[in-house]
ZANUNU-304562 format. One record per residue (C-alpha): residue number from 1; residue in one letter; x, y, z. Coordinates in nm, 2 decimals. Each point is the difference from the previous one (the first is absolute). Layout:
N
NUM | A | X | Y | Z
...
This chain:
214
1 | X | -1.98 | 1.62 | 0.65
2 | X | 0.13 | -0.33 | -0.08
3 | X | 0.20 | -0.11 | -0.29
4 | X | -0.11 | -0.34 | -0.17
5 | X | 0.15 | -0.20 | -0.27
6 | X | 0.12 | -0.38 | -0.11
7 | X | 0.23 | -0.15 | -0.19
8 | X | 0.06 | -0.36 | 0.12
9 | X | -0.08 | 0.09 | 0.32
10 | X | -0.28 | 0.29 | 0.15
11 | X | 0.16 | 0.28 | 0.16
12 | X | -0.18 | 0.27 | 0.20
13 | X | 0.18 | 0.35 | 0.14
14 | X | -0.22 | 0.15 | 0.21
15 | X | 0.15 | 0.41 | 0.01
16 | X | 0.23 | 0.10 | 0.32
17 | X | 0.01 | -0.41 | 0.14
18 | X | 0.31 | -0.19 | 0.08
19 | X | 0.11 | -0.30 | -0.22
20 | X | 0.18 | -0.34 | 0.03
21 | X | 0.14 | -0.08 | -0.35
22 | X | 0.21 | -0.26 | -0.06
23 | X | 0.19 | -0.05 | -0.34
24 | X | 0.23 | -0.28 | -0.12
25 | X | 0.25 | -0.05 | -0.28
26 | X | -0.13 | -0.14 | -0.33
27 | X | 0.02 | -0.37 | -0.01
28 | X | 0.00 | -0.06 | 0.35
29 | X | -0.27 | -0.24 | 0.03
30 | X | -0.11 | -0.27 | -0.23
31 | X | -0.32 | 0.08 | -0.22
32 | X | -0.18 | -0.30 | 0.10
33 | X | 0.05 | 0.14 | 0.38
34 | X | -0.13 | 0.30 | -0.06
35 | X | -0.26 | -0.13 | -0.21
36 | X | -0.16 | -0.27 | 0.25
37 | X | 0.01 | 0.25 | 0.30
38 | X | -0.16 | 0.24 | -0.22
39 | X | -0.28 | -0.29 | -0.07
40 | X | -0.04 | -0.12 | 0.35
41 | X | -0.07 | 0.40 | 0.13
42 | X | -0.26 | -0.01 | -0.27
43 | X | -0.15 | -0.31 | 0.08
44 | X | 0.01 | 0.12 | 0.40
45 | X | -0.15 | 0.38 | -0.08
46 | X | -0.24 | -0.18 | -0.25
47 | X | -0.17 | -0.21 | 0.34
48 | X | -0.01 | 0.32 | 0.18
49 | X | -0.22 | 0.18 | -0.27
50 | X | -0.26 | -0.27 | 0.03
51 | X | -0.03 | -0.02 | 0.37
52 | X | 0.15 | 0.34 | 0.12
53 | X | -0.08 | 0.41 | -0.12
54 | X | 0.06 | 0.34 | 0.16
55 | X | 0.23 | 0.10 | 0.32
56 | X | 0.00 | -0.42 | 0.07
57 | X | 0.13 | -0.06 | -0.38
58 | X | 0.25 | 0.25 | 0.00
59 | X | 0.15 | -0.11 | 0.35
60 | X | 0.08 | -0.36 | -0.12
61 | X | 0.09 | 0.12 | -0.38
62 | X | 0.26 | 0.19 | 0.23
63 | X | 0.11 | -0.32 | 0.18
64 | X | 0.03 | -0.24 | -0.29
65 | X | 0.21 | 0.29 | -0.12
66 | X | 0.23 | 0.00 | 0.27
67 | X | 0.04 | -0.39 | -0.01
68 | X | 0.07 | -0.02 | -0.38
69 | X | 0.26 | 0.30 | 0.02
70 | X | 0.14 | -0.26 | 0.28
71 | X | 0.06 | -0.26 | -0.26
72 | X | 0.10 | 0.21 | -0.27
73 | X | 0.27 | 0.14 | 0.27
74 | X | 0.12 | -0.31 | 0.12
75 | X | 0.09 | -0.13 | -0.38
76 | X | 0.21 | 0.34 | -0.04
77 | X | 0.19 | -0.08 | 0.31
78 | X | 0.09 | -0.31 | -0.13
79 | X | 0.20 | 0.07 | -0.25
80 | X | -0.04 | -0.25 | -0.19
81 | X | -0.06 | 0.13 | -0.36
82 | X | 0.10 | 0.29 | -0.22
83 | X | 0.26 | 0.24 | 0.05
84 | X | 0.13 | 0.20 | 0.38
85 | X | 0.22 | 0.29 | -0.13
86 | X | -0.11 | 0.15 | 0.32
87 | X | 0.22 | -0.20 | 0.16
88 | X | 0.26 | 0.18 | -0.11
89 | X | 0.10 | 0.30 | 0.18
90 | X | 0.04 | 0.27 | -0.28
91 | X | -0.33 | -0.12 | -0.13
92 | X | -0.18 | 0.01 | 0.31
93 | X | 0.15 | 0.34 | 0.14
94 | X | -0.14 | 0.19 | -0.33
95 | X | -0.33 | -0.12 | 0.09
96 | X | 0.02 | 0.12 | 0.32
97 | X | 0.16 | 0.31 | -0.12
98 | X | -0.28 | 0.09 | -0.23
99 | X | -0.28 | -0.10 | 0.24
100 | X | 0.20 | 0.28 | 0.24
101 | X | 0.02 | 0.22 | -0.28
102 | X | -0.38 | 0.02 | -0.06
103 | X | -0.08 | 0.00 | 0.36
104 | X | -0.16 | 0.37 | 0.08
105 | X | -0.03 | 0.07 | -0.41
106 | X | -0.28 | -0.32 | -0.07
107 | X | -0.14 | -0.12 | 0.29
108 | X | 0.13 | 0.05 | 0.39
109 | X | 0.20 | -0.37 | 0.08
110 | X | -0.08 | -0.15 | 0.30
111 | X | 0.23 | -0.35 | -0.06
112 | X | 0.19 | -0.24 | -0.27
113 | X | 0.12 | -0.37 | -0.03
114 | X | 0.24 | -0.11 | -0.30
115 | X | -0.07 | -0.36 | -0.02
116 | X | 0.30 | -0.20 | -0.24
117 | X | -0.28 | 0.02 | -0.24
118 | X | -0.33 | 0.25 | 0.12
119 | X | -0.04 | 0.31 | 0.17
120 | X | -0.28 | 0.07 | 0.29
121 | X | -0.04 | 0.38 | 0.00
122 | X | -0.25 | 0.21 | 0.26
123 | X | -0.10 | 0.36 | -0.06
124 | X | -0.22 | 0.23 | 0.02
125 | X | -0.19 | 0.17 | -0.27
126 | X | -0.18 | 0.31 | 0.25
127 | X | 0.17 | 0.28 | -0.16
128 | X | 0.00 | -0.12 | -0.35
129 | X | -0.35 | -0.04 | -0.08
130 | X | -0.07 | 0.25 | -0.18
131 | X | 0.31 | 0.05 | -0.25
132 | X | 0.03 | -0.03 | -0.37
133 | X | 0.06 | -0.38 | -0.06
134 | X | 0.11 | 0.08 | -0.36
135 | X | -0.23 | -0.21 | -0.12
136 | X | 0.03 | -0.29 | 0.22
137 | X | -0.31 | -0.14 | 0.20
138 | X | 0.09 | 0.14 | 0.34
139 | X | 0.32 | 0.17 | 0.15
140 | X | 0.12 | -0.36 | 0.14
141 | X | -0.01 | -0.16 | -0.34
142 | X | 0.22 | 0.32 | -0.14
143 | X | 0.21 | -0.03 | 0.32
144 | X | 0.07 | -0.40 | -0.12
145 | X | 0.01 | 0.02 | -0.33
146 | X | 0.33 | 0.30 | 0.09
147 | X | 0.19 | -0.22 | 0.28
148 | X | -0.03 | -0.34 | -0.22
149 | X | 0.06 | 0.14 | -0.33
150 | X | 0.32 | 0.17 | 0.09
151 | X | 0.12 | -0.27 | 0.22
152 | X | -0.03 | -0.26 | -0.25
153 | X | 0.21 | 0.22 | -0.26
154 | X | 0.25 | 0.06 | 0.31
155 | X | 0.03 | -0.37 | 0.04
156 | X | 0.03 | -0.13 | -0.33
157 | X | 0.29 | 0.26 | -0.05
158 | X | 0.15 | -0.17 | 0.29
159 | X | -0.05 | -0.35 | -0.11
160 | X | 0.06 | 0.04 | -0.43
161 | X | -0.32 | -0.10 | -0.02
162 | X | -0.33 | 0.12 | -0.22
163 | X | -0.33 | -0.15 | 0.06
164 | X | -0.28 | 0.02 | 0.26
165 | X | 0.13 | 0.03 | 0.34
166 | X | -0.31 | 0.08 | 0.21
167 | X | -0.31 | -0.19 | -0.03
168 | X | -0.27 | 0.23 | -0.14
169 | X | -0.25 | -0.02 | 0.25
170 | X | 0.03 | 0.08 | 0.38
171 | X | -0.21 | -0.12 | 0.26
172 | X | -0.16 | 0.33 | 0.21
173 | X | -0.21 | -0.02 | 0.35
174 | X | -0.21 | 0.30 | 0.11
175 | X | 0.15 | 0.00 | 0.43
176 | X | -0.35 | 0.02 | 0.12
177 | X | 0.10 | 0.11 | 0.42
178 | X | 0.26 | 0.04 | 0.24
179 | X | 0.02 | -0.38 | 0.11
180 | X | 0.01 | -0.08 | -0.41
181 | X | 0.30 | 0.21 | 0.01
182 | X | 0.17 | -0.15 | 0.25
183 | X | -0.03 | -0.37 | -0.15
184 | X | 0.07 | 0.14 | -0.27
185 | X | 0.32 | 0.17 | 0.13
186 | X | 0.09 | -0.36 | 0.14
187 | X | -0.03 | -0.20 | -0.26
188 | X | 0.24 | 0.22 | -0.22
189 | X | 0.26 | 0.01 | 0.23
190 | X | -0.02 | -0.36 | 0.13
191 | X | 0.03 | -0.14 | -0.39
192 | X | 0.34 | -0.01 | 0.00
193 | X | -0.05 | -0.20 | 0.33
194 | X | -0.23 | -0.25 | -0.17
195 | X | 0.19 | -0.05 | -0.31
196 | X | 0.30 | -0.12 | 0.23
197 | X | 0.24 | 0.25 | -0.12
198 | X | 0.05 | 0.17 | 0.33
199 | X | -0.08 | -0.08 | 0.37
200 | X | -0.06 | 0.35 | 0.08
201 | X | -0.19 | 0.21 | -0.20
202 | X | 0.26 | 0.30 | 0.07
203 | X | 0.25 | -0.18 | -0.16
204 | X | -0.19 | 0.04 | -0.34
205 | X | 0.19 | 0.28 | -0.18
206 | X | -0.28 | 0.06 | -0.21
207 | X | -0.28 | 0.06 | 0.27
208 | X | -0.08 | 0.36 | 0.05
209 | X | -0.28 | 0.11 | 0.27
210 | X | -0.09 | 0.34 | 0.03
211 | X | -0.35 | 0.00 | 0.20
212 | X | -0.04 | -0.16 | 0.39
213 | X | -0.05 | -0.38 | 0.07
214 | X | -0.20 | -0.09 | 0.27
């Protein structure tokens, strides 16, 4: 059984799958960003419809995905806008902290990033499938809702601060196979790499892997 929902994004948890989320800090890309490379997916799934349906639609929704999450990514790593408290030790060791702490509790973790201002975050949802969400639409959007609610009241203790740390949506991606995993795996660990913040992705202090890499 699969979970479905929207707010400004569609967001589908399958029961028992694996998930790439992503989540950033509030503010930490420009509106009109976010709101052209939410028109131009549109526009791109909008030609599929007309010319594309079933197992063939499906496959390329899946790739424009996968491109768009590319640029949305690659603005993050920038830097260039909004806050980075993650940047900060203290701030970024309590996220890893709670994402430990929820490990084996709310889903089973299989990796983390902590970007200066967004987290990548791989788990698995097999054994949680069937628990009480509390009300929430699925045991990942309970398991979310926990780790960045009581991170952002952590942080903004640590910095004087009140406000909206996290931004309120997250970005989620049902891992589909093995080989998905593994990309998957390497594009977490490597984004440090990318951003130019480290030449190794072992220097990271904030990469944690906890399944095999091909």
């Amino acid at each position: 059984m699969a979970a479905f929902y929207r707010r400004n994004l569609p967001h589908i948890h399958p029961s028992h799958a694996a998930f790439f989320i992503t989540f950033r800090l509030a503010g930490s890309l420009p509106p009109e960003v976010i709101e052209r490379l939410r028109e131009e997916f549109q526009a791109e799934e909008r030609r599929l419809q007309q010319t594309l349906s079933g197992a063939a639609l499906l496959s390329e929704r899946y790739k424009i995905q996968k491109k768009f999450f590319g640029r949305y990514d690659a603005w993050l790593d920038q830097m260039a806008h909004g806050p980075t408290w993650l940047r900060q030790p203290e701030i970024a060791q309590l996220v890893a902290d709670e994402i430990r702490r929820l490990d084996g509790a709310h889903y089973d973790l299989w990796a983390y990033c902590i970007m200066p201002n967004h987290v990548h975050l791989l788990v698995n949802m097999a054994r949680f499938g069937d628990v009480d969400t509390r009300g929430h639409p699925s045991a990942l959007s309970r398991a979310l809702h926990l780790l960045k609610g009581r991170t952002a009241r952590y942080a903004n203790r640590l910095l004087g601060r009140s406000g909206k740390f996290w931004q309120d949506e997250s970005y989620d991606h049902v891992v589909r196979d093995e080989a998905e995993l593994q990309r998957i795996l390497q594009y977490i660990v490597n984004n440090p790499v990318k951003a130019g913040l480290v030449a190794d992705w072992q220097d990271w202090p904030y990469t944690f892997v906890a399944v095999a890499q091909d």
